[in-house]
C-alpha positions as CSV (number, residue, x, y, z in Angstrom):
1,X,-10.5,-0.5,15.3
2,X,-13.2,-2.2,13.4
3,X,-13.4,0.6,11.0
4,X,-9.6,0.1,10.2
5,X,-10.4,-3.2,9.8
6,X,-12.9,-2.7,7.4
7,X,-11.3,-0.3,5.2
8,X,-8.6,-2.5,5.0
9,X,-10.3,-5.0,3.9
10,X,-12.0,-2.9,1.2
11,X,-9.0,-1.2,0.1
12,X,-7.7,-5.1,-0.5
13,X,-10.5,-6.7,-2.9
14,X,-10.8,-3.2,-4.4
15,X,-7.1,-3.1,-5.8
16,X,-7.4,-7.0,-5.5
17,X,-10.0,-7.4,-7.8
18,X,-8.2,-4.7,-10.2
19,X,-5.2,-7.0,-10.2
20,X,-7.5,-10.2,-11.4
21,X,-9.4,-8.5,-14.1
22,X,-5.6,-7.0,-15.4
23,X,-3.8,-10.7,-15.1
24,X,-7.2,-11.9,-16.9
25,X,-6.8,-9.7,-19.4
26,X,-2.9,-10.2,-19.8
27,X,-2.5,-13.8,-19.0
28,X,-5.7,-15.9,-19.0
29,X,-8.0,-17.2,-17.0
30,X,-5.1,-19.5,-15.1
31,X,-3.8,-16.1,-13.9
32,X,-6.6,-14.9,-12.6
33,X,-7.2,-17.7,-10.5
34,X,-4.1,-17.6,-9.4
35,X,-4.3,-14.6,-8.4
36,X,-7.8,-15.2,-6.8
37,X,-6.1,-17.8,-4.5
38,X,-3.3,-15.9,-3.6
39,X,-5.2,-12.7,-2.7
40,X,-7.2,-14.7,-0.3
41,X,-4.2,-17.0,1.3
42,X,-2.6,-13.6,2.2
43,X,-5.9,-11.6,3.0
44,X,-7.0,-13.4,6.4
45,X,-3.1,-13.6,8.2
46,X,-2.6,-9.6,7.3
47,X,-6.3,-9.2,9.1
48,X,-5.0,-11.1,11.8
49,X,-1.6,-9.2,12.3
50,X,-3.2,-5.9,11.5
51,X,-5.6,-6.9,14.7
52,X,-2.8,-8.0,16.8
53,X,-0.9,-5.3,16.0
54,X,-3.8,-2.3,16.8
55,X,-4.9,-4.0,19.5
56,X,-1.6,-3.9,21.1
57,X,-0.8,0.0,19.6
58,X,-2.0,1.4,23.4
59,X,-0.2,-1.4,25.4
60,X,3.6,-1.3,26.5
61,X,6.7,-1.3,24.2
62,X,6.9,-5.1,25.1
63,X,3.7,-5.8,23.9
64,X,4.2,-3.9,20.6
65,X,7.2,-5.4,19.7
66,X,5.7,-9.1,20.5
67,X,3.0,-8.1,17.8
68,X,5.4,-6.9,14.9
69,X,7.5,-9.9,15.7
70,X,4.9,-12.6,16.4
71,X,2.9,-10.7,13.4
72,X,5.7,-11.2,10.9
73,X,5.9,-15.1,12.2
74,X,2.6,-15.6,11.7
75,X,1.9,-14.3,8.5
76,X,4.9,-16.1,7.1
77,X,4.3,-19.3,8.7
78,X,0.6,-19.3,7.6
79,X,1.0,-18.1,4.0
80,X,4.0,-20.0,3.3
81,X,2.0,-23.5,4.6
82,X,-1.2,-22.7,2.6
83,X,0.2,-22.1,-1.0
84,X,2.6,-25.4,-0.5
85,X,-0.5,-27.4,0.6
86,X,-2.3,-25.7,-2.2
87,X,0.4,-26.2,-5.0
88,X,1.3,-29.6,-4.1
89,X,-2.2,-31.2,-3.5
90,X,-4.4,-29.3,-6.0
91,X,-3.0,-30.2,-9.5
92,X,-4.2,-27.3,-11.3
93,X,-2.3,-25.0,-9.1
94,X,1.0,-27.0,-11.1
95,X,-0.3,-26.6,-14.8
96,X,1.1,-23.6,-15.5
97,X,3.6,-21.8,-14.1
98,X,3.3,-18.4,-12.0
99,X,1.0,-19.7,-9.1
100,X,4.0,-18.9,-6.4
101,X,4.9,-15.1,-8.0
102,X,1.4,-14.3,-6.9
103,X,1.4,-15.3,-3.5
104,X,4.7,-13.0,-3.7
105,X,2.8,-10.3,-5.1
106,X,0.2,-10.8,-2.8
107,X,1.9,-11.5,0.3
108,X,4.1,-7.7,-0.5
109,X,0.7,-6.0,-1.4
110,X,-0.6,-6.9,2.1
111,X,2.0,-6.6,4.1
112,X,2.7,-3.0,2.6
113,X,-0.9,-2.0,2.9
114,X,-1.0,-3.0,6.7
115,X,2.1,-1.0,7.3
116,X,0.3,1.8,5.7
117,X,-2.8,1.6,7.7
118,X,-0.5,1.1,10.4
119,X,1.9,4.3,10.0
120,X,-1.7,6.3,8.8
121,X,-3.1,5.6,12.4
122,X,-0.1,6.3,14.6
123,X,0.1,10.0,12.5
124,X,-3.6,10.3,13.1
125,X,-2.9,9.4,17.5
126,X,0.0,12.4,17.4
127,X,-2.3,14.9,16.3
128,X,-3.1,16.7,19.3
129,X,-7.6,16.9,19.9
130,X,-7.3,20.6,21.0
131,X,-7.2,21.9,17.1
132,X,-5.0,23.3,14.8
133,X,-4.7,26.5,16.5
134,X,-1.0,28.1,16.1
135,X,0.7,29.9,17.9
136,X,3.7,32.1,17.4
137,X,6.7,33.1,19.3
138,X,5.2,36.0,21.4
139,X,2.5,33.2,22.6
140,X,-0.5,34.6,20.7
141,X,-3.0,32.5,18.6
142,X,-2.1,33.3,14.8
């Protein structure tokens, strides 16, 4: 699990810090720290689901369902609260428009990445450990 963890969080500032140097380049320097602040408003509540929701991968249905569901809560809840607090209090956030399209485009990037690492490691749990030995339909190893 703390693998996962870890190359989900390297997968994220790699493409992450791909996205800043193109919206620098594009847009400015506003959109890159923009993008900066999203990135990392939406980076720590997909960590948290993504932990929640492998940690409870071996447990019963119940428990799976309570993590995809109390996952999508959290992450909503969390990054919704953050970028208000951050738009309305911070005025720089307010200068220039496009502050709130990147917490969109943040909040989407994560969420599909965790789904990916998600659907990557129940693939991975279905493979069988004996091999990749075939067999055909007289029962022989081809």
């Amino acid at each position: 699990m703390i693998r996962q963890l870890g190359l989900f969080v390297s997968v994220a500032l790699a493409v992450g810090l791909a996205l800043i140097l193109c919206s620098r380049q594009v847009w400015g320097d506003t959109s890159a720290v923009y993008c900066t602040a999203a990135l990392a408003i939406c980076l720590l509540p997909a960590l948290l689901t993504l932990t929640w929701s492998l940690w409870a991968r071996g447990g019963p249905p119940e428990q799976q369902l309570v993590a995809v569901l109390g996952g999508t809560g959290l992450r909503l809840v969390v990054v919704s609260v953050l970028s208000l607090m951050l738009y309305q209090r911070v005025d720089y956030f307010r200068q220039q428009a496009g502050f709130m399209e990147w917490v969109l485009v943040s909040y989407l990037f994560t969420l599909a990445l965790e789904i990916a690492f998600l659907l990557a490691g129940r693939s991975a749990a279905a493979v069988p450990a004996t091999g990749n030995t075939v067999r055909d339909g007289s029962g022989t190893q081809a």
